[in-house]
N, C-alpha and C positions, 0 to 999 in steps of 0.2 A: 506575598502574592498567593492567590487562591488556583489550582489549577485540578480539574476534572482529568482522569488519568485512567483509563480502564476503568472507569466507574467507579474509581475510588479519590477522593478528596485529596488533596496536598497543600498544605500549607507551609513554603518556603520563602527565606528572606537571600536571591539572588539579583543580583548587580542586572540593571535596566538592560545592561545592552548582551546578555545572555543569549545566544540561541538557545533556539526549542531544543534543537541536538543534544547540545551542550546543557541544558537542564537535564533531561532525559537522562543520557549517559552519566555524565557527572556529578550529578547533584543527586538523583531519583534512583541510581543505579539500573536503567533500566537498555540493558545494553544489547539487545537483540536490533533497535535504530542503527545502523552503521554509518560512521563518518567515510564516504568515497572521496567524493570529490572537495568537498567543501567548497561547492561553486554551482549546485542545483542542476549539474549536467549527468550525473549520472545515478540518480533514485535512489541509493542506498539506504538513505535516509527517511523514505518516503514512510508518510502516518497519516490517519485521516481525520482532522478537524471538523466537526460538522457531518461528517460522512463525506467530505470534499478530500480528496488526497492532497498534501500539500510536502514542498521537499522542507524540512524542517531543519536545513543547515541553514535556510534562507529566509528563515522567520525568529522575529525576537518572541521569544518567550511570551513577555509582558503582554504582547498582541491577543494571546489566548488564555488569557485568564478566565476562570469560568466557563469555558465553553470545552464542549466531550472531545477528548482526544484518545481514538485507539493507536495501541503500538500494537506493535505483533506480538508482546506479552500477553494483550487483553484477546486477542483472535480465538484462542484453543488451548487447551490443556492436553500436556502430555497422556492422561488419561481419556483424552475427548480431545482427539484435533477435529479442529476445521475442516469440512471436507474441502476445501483450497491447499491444506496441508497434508492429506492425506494423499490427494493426487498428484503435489508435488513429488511424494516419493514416491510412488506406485508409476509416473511415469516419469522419473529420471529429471525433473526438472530444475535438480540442480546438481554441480557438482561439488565445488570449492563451499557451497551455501554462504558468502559472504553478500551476495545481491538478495537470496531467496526473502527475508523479512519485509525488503522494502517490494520487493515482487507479491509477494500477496497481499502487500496491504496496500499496493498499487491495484490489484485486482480486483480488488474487493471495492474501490472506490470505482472503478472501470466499467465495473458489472453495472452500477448504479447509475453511472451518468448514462449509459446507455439503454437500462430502464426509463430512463426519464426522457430520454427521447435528445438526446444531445449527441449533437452529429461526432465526426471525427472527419480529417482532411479525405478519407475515402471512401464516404457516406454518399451515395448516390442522390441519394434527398437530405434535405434541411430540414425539413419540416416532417420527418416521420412520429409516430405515436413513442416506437422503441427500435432499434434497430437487433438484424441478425446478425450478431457474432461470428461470420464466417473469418478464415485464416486470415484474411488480408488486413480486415478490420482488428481483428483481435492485436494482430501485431505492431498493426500502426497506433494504438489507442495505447498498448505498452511501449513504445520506442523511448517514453521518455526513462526505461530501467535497460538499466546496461550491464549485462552480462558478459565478464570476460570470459569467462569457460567456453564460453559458446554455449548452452546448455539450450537457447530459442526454442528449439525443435520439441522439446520435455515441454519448456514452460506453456508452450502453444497445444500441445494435446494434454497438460492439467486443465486448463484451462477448459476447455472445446470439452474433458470428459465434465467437470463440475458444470457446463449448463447443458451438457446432454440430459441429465440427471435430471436437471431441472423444470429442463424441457417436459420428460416425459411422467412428475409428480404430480 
């Protein structure tokens, strides 16, 4: 099988009924995907296909062959983080860091659906151009990543500083 990985090529021969996880981690070594739940409820595992976030305990591998898959390996380099990674830690947004990989690369898919104009359950409108990312919205559009530390509070003003930022570029 053929799979696009950070922009880079892989060519491996695993068993059809493989998860993505389970390539990723075990196969590809790429172990910053965390296995939580192993049941799609709690984001750990979260990467983005397509630029779509998808929980990747819950998709067979084989499904994405060819098509761009970022992990949080491909997001930033330790000499050049993400600024999604930078404001992780600048404002506390994690502790244990065992959710934080699938949290920004939840985010980074988050940011996008909501450029695009795709509501969440507490979007006042349907039909807007893009929505604004205020607290409410930002946390409902993340509820599907589950932090046990409690750390919400950090993750919600990374967040809120990276499209301040944005905002004002």
């Amino acid at each position: 099988m053929h799979f696009l990985i950070n922009d880079e090529l892989h060519e491996i021969d695993v068993d059809v009924r493989t998860s993505l996880l389970d390539l990723l981690r075990e196969h590809l070594h790429l172990r910053g995907t965390k296995k939580g739940c192993d049941q799609g409820a709690c984001g750990a595992c979260t990467v983005l296909v397509d630029g779509e976030r998808i929980n990747s305990c819950l998709a067979l591998a084989v499904q994405y062959q060819n098509r761009p898959i970022l992990t949080i390996e491909g997001v930033g380099r330790p000499e050049a983080l993400h600024p999604l990674q930078q404001a992780f830690i600048e404002h506390d947004g994690f502790q244990c860091g065992y959710c934080t990989c699938g949290q920004i690369c939840s985010a980074l898919g988050m940011i996008s659906e909501a450029e695009r104009g795709i509501p969440s359950l507490v979007s006042a409108e349907l039909d807007a151009d893009h929505y604004d990312l205020a607290e409410e919205e930002l946390r409902e559009r993340m509820s599907g990543n589950l932090c046990r530390c409690g750390a919400y509070n950090g993750i919600v003003a990374a967040l809120k500083a990276v499209l301040d930022k944005r905002a004002t570029a």
